[in-house]
C-alpha positions as CSV (number, residue, x, y, z in Angstrom):
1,X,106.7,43.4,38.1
2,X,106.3,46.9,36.2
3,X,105.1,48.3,39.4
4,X,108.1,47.3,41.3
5,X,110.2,48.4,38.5
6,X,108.7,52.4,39.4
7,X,108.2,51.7,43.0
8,X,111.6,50.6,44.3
9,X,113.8,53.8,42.8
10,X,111.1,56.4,44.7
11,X,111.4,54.5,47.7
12,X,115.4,55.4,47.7
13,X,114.7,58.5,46.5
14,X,112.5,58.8,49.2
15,X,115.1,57.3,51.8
16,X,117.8,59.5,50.5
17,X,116.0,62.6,50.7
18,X,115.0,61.6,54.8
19,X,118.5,60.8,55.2
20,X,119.3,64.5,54.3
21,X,117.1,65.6,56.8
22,X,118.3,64.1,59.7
23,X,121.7,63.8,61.8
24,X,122.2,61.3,64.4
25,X,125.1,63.9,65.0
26,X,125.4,67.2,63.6
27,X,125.4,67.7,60.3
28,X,128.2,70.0,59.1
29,X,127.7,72.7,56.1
30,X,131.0,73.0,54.7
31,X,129.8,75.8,51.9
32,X,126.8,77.1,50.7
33,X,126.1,73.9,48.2
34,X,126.1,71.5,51.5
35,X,123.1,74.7,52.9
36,X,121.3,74.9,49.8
37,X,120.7,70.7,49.5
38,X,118.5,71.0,52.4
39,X,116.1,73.1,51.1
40,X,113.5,70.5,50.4
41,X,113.7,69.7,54.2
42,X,110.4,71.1,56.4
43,X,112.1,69.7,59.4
44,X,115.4,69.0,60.0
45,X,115.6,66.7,62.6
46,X,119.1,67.0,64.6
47,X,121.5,69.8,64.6
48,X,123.3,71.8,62.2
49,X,126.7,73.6,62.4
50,X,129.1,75.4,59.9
51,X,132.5,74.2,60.1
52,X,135.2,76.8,61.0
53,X,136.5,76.6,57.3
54,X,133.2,78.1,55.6
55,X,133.1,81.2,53.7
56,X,131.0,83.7,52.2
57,X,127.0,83.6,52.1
58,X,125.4,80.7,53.8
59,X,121.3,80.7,53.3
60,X,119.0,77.8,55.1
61,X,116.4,78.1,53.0
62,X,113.2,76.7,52.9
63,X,113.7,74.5,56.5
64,X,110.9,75.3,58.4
65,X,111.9,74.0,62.1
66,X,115.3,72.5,63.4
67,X,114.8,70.3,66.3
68,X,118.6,71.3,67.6
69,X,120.9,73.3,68.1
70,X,122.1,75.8,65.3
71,X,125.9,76.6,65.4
72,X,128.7,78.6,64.0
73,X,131.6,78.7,66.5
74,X,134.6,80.3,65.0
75,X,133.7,80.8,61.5
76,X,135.6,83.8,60.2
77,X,134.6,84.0,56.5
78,X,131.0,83.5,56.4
79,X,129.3,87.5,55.7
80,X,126.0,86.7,55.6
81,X,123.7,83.5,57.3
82,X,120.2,83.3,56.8
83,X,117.1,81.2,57.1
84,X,114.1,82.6,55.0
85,X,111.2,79.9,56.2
86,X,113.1,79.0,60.1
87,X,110.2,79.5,62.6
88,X,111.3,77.4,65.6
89,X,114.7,76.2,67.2
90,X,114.4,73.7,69.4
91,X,117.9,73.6,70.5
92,X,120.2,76.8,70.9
93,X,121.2,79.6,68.1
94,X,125.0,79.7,69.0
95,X,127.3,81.9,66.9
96,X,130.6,83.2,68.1
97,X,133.5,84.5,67.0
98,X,132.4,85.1,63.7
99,X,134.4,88.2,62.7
100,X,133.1,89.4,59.0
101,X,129.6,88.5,59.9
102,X,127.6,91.8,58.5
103,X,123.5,90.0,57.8
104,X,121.9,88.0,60.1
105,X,118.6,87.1,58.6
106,X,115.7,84.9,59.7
107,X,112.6,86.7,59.3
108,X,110.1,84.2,60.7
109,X,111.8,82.9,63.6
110,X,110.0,83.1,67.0
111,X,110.8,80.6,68.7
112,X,114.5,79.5,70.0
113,X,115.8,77.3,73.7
114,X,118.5,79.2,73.8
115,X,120.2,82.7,72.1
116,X,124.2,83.1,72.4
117,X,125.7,85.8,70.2
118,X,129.4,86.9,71.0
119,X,132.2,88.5,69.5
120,X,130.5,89.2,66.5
121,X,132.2,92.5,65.4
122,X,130.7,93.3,62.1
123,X,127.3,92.8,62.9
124,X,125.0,96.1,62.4
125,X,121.6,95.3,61.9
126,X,118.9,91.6,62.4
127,X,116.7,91.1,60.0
128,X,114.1,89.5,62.1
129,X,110.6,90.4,60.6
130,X,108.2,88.2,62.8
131,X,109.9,88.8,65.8
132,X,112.1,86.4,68.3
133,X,109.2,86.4,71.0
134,X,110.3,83.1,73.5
135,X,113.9,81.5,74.3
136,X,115.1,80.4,77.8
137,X,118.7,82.6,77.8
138,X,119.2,85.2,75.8
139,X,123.0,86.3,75.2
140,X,124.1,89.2,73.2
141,X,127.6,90.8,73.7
142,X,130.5,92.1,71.6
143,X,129.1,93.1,68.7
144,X,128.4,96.8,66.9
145,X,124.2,95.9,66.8
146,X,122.5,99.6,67.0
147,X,119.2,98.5,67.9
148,X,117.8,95.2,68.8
149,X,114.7,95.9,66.0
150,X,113.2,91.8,65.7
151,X,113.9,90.6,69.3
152,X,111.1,91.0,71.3
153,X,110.8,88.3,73.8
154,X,107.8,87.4,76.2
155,X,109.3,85.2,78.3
156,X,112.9,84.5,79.3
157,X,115.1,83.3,82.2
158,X,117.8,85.0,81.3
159,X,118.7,88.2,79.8
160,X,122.5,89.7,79.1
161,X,123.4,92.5,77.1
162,X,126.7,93.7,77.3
163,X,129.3,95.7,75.3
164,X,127.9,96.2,72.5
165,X,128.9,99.9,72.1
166,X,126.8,101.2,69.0
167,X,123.3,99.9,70.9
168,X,121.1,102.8,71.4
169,X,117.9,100.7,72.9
170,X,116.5,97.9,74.3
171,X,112.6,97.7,74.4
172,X,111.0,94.0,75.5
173,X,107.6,92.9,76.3
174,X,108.6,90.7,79.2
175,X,106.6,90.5,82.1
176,X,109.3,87.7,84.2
177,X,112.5,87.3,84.3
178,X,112.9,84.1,86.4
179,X,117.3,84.1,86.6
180,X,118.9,87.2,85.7
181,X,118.6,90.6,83.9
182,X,121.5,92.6,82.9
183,X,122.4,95.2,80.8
184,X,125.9,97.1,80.7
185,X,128.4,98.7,78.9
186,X,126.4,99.4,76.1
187,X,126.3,102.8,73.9
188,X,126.4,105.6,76.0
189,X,123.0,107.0,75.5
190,X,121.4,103.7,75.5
191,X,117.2,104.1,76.8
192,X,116.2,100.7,78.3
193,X,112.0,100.2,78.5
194,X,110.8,96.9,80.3
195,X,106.7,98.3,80.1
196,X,105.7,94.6,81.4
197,X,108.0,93.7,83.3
198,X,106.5,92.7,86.8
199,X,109.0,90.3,88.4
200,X,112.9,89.3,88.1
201,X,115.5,87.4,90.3
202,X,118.3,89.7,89.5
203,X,118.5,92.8,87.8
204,X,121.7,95.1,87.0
205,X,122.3,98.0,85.2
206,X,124.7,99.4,83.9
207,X,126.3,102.3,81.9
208,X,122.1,103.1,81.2
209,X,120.8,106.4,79.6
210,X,117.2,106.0,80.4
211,X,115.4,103.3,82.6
212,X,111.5,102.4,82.5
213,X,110.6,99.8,84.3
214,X,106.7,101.1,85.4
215,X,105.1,97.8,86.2
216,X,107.8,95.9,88.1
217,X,106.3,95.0,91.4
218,X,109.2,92.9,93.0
219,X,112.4,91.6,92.8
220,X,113.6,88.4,94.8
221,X,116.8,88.8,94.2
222,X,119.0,92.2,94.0
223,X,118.5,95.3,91.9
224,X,121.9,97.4,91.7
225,X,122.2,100.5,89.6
226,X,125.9,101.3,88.5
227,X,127.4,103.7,86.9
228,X,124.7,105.1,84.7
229,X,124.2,108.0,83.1
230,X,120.1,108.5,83.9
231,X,118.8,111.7,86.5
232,X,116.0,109.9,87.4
233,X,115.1,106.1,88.5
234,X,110.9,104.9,89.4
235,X,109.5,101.7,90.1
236,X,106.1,103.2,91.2
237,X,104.7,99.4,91.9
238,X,107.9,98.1,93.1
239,X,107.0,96.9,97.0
240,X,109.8,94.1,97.9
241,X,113.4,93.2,97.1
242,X,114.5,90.1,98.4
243,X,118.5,90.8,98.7
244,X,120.2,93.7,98.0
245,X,118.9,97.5,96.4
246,X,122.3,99.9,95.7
247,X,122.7,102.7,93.7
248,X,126.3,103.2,93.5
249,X,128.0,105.9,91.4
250,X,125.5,107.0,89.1
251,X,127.2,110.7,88.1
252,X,123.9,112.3,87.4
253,X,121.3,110.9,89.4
254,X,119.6,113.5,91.4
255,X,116.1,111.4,91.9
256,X,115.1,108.0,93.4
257,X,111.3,107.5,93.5
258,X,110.5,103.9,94.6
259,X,107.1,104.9,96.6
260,X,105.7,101.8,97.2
261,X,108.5,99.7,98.6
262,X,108.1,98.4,102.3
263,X,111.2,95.6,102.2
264,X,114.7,95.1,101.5
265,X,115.6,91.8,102.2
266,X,119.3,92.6,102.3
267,X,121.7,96.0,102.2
268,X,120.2,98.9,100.7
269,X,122.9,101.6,99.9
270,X,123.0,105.0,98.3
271,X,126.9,105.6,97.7
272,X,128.4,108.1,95.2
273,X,125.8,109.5,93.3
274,X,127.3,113.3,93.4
275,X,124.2,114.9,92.2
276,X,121.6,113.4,94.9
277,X,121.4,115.8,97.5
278,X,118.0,114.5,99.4
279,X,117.3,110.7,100.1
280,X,113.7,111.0,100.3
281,X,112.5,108.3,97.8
282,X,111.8,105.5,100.0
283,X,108.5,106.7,102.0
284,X,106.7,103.6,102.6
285,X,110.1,101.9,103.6
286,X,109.7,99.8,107.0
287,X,112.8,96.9,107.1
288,X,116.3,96.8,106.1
289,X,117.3,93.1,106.6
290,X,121.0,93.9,106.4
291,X,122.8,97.2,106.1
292,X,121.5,100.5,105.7
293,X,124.9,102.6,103.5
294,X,124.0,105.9,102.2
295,X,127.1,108.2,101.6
296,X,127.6,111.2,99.3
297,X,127.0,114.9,99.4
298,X,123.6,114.8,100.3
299,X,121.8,117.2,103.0
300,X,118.6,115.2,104.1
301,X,117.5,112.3,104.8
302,X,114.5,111.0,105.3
303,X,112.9,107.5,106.1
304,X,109.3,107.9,107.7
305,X,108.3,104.9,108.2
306,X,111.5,103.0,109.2
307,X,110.9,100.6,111.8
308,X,113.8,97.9,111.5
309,X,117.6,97.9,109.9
310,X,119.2,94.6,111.1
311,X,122.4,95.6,109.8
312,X,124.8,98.7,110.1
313,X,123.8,102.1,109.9
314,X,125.9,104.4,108.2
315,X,125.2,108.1,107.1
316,X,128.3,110.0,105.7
317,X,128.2,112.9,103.9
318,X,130.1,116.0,102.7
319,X,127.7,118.8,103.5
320,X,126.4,119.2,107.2
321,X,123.8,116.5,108.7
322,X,123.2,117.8,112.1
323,X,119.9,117.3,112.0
324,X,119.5,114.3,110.2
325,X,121.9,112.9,112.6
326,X,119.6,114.4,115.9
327,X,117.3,112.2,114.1
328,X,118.1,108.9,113.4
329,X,120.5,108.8,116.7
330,X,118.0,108.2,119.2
331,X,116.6,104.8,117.2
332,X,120.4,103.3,117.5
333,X,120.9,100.5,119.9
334,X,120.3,96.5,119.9
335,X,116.9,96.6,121.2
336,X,115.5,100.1,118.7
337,X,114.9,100.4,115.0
338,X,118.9,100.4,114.4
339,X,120.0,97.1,115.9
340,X,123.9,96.8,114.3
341,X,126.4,99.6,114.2
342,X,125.6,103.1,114.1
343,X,127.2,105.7,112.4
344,X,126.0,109.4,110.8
345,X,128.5,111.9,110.1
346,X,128.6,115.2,108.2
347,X,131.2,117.9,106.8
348,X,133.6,114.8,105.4
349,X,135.8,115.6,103.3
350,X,136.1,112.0,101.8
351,X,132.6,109.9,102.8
352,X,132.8,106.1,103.1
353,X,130.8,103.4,103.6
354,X,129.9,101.1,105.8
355,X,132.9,99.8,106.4
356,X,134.8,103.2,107.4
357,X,134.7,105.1,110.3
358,X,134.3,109.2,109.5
359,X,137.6,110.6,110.3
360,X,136.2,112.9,113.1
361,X,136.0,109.0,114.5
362,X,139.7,108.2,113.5
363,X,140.9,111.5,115.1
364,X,139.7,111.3,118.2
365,X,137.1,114.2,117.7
366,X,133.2,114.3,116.9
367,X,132.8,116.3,113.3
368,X,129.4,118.6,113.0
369,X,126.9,116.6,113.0
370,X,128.4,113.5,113.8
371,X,127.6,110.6,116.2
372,X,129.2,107.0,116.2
373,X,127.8,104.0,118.6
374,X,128.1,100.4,118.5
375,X,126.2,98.3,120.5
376,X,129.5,95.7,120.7
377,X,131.4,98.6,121.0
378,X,133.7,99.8,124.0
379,X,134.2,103.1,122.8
380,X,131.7,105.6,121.7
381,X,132.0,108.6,120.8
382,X,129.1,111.5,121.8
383,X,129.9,114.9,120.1
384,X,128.4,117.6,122.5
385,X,129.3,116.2,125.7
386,X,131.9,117.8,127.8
387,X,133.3,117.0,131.5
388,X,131.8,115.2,134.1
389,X,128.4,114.8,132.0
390,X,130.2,113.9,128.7
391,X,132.2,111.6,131.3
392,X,128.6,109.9,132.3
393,X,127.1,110.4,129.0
394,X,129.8,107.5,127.6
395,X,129.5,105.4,130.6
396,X,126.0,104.8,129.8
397,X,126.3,105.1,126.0
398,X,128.5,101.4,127.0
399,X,125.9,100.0,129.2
């Protein structure tokens, strides 16, 4: 009987203490007493969230893993949440909306499903000392971060980094990204460095300072460049995009270097980019699978080894392209290299894309350096041809 007498009070000791460390549910921290009585817990099995009414310094200490998801939605008077032995997440790391939020701190985390930070206003710095290496989807926006110092991820699906207007960098060790990549509206000299990074469905930039990306070797998806604020863009292994390739209004672009791609699956299109005056970045380029768009103030163009655009053909630009337009004319037509609608132009005052005729077309009138032919078109019009031959010139430009 004395045995019993010891035996029974550990045993509800015991079952009281495994009762803290596990939720059917979710178990809810309503301050940092409710936190701190799950210290003794290695794992805590279920998930964790604050409730909205929580203020002031939260610390997880001592839990090792969490086997869900870790939550704070709403929480505006928490300033500081922490985890000092947290290694692995097994759900997702949700906080949002948590306005006087200043310390993030888990310095041994590496592992997490998934990463959603938003609208976290306060929040300068991470305190992340072994590093955040894997998680499926990592989400970042809305939040005054200057660097991203503790994140360093391996593998992800998913990657979006948006307004975050203090971040000066972004520097990960991927080498996939098997959903989506994006980075924009960021801090304005933000330098973005991807040295592993050999594949990605989708990848767009935005509002970028500096892009390295030396390894990436193809993209299945699109790759669009907008609005950034970099001179020059490589991808020196890059051989395949799978969709679309644009660069579209990047003010001080002035060099595209892509030597090694062969394929665009989709559209590729060079529009806006004020400062690039020669297109000559795409040597090894053989097949456009849908429309070729370049329009801008350049003077050249060239494409060497072009043999197929399946798409629209449309070269407008503000200085003269006679000769790039002597050029590329003679492989238009349903049957050549340029099977859809052909149009180069030069000496506009307002270049459009593909979806605008040159306004030497509108008027009636060739421009210099201009020639516009569809092959479903009925009329086209041939600058340099003048009576009866300009008369048979079109006839056969129809047939």
């Amino acid at each position: 009987m004395s045995v019993f007498k010891y035996v029974v009070p550990a045993l509800a000791i015991a079952g009281r203490a495994a009762a803290q460390c596990s939720a059917s549910a979710t178990q809810t921290i309503q301050n940092a007493g409710d936190a701190t009585a799950l210290a003794g817990c290695q794992t805590f099995t279920g998930s964790i969230a604050l409730a909205t009414g929580t203020t002031g310094v939260v610390a997880l200490n001592g839990i090792q893993e969490i086997t869900g998801d870790l939550v704070a939605d709403n929480v505006t008077g928490v300033t500081q949440l922490s985890g000092d032995s947290l290694t692995t997440l097994g759900g997702d790391f949700i906080l949002n909306g948590m306005t006087v939020l200043t310390t993030l701190s888990f310095p041994r985390l590496a592992t997490a499903r998934n990463i959603n930070w938003v609208a976290l206003p306060q929040l300068q710095g991470l305190s992340f000392t072994t590093g955040l290496q894997q998680t499926n989807t990592l989400l970042i926006e809305n939040t005054q971060l200057g660097s991203l110092s503790g994140i360093n991820l391996q593998t992800a699906q998913s990657v979006m980094i948006s307004n975050n207007p203090y971040l000066q960098e972004v520097n990960m060790q991927l080498g996939n990204i098997s959903q989506a990549l994006a980075i924009e509206a960021n801090g304005r000299s933000i330098a973005v460095t991807f040295p592993n990074l050999e594949w990605a469905f989708n990848i767009t930039l935005r509002n970028v300072s500096e892009i390295s990306m030396p390894s990436l070797a193809a993209v299945n998806g699109s790759l669009g460049f907008y609005s950034n604020l970099f001179e020059s863009v490589n991808a020196p292994n890059l051989t395949s995009v799978g969709q679309s390739l644009s660069f579209v209004s990047n003010e001080k672009l002035n060099n595209v270097s892509f030597p090694q791609l062969t394929s665009v699956g989709g559209g590729l299109q060079v529009a806006n980019n004020t400062d690039i005056e020669k297109i000559d970045g795409f040597p090894k380029l053989q097949t456009v699978g849908g429309a070729l768009d370049f329009y801008g103030n350049f003077s050249d163009v060239a494409l060497p080894s072009l043999m197929d655009v399946r798409g629209a053909f449309n070269l407008q630009s503000s200085k003269d392209l006679t000769d790039v337009c002597n050029h590329f004319q003679p492989l238009s037509g349903q049957n050549n290299v340029i099977k859809g609608t052909y149009v180069c132009s030069g000496g506009e005052s307002t270049p459009g894309g593909s979806n605008t005729l040159p306004s030497g077309t509108n008027s009636g009138s060739g421009t210099s350096g201009s020639t516009t032919s569809s092959s479903a078109s009925t009329a086209v019009t041939i600058t340099g041809a003048t009576g009866l031959l300009g008369v048979v010139a079109a006839i056969f430009g129809m047939l």
